[in-house]
C-alpha positions in Angstrom: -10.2 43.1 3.9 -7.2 41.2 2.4 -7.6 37.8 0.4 -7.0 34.7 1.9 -3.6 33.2 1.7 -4.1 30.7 -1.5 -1.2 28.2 -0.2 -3.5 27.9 3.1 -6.2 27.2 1.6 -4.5 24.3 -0.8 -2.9 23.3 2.2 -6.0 22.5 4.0 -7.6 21.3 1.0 -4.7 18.8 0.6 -5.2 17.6 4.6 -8.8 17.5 4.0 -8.4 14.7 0.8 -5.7 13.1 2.7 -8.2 12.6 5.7 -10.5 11.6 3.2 -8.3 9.1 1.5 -7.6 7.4 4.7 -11.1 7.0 5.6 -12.4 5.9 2.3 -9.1 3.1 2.5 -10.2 2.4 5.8 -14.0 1.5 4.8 -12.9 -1.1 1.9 -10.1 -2.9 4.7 -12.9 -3.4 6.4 -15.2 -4.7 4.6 -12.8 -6.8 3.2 -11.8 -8.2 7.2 -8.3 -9.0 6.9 -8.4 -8.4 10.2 -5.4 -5.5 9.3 -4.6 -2.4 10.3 -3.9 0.6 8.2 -0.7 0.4 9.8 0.0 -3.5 9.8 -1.1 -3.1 6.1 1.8 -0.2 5.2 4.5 -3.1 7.2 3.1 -5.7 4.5 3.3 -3.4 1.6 6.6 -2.4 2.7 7.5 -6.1 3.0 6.7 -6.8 -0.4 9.5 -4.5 -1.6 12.7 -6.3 -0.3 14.3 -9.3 -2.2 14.9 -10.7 0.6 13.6 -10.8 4.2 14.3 -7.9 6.3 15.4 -7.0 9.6 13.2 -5.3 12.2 15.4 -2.7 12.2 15.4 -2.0 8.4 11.5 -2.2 8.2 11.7 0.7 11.3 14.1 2.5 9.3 12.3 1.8 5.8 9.0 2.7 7.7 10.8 6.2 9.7 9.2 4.4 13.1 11.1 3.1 15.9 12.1 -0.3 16.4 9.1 -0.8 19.3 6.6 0.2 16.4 7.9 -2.2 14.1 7.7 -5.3 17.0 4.2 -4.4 17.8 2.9 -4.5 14.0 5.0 -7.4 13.4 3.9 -9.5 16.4 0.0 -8.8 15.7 0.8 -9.8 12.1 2.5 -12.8 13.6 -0.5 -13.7 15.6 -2.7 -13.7 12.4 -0.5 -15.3 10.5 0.3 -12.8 8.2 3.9 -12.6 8.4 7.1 -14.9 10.5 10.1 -14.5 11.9 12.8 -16.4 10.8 16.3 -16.7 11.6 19.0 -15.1 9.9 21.2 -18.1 8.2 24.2 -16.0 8.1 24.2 -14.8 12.3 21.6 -16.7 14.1 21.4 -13.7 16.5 19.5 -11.6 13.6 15.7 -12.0 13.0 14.2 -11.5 9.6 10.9 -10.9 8.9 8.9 -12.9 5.9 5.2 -13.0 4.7 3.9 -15.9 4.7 1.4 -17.4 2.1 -1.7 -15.8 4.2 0.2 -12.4 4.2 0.8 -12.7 0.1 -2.8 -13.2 -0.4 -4.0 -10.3 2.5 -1.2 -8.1 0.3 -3.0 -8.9 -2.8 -6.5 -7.6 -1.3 -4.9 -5.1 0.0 -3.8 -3.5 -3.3 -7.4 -4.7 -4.5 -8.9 -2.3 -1.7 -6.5 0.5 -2.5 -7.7 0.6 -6.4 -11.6 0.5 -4.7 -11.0 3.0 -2.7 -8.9 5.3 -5.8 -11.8 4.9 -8.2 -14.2 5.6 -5.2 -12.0 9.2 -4.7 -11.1 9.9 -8.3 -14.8 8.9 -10.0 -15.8 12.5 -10.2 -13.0 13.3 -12.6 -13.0 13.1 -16.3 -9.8 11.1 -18.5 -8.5 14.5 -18.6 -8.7 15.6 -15.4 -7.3 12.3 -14.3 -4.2 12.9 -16.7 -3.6 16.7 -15.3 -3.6 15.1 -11.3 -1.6 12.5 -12.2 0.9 15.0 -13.7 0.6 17.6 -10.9 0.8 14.7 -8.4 3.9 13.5 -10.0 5.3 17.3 -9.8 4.4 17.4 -5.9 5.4 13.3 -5.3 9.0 14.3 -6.9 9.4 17.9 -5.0 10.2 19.2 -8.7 9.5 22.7 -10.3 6.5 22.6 -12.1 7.1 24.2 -15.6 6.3 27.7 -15.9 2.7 28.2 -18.1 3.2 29.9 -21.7 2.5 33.5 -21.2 2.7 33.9 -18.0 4.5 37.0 -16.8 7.6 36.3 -14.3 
């Protein structure tokens, strides 16, 4: 009987906490009811990030959605006053997309809710522990070689 492929196994084990990330963010949105989605909150989040207010286009770029994706997000934040369209003042046939004062204050629940929900996922873990993910996270997050480990044969 062979040994099970250890890559397959972190593989799954890194689908299973992602599933399990998005639920537990999912439970403290809710309970908070903004009234956003997971994915009308990534638009604000990603909205917070320009200087300046973007087009629809950038944001489906910026988001690697298309342009249809973007329209429905930003018309339901529209509709709850999250976010507005405004008018380019350089070529009035442009549309830019700004957060409005309710979307600022959603944005800043929203990061509350993502902390809740990263202490609600990382609470079994010890300072140490914490430390090591953060710097395998890191080496995953930046697609870098991990260094190799003292001893070990090549």
């Amino acid at each position: 009987m062979t040994a099970p492929d250890p890559d397959g196994l972190l593989a799954e084990q890194l689908l299973r906490l992602t599933r399990r990330v998005h639920r537990i963010q999912k439970r403290h949105l809710e309970r908070r009811e903004l009234g956003v989605t997971p994915a009308q909150s990534r638009l604000l989040r990603t909205l917070a990030h320009y200087g300046s207010p973007p087009r629809m286009a950038d944001l489906a770029e910026r988001l690697e959605v298309v342009p249809r994706a973007v329209t429905t997000l930003v018309d339901g934040l529209e509709a709850n006053g999250k976010v507005r369209r405004v008018p380019d003042p350089a070529n009035r046939r442009v549309i830019r997309i700004e957060l409005t004062d309710d979307g600022c204050a959603a944005l800043r629940e929203l990061h509350a809710a993502r902390r809740a929900a990263a202490e609600e996922i990382l609470a079994p873990l010890g300072g140490e522990q914490r430390e090591a993910l953060g710097e395998l996270l890191d080496t995953l997050i930046d697609g870098r070689t991990a260094p190799p480990c003292r001893g070990a044969s090549a």
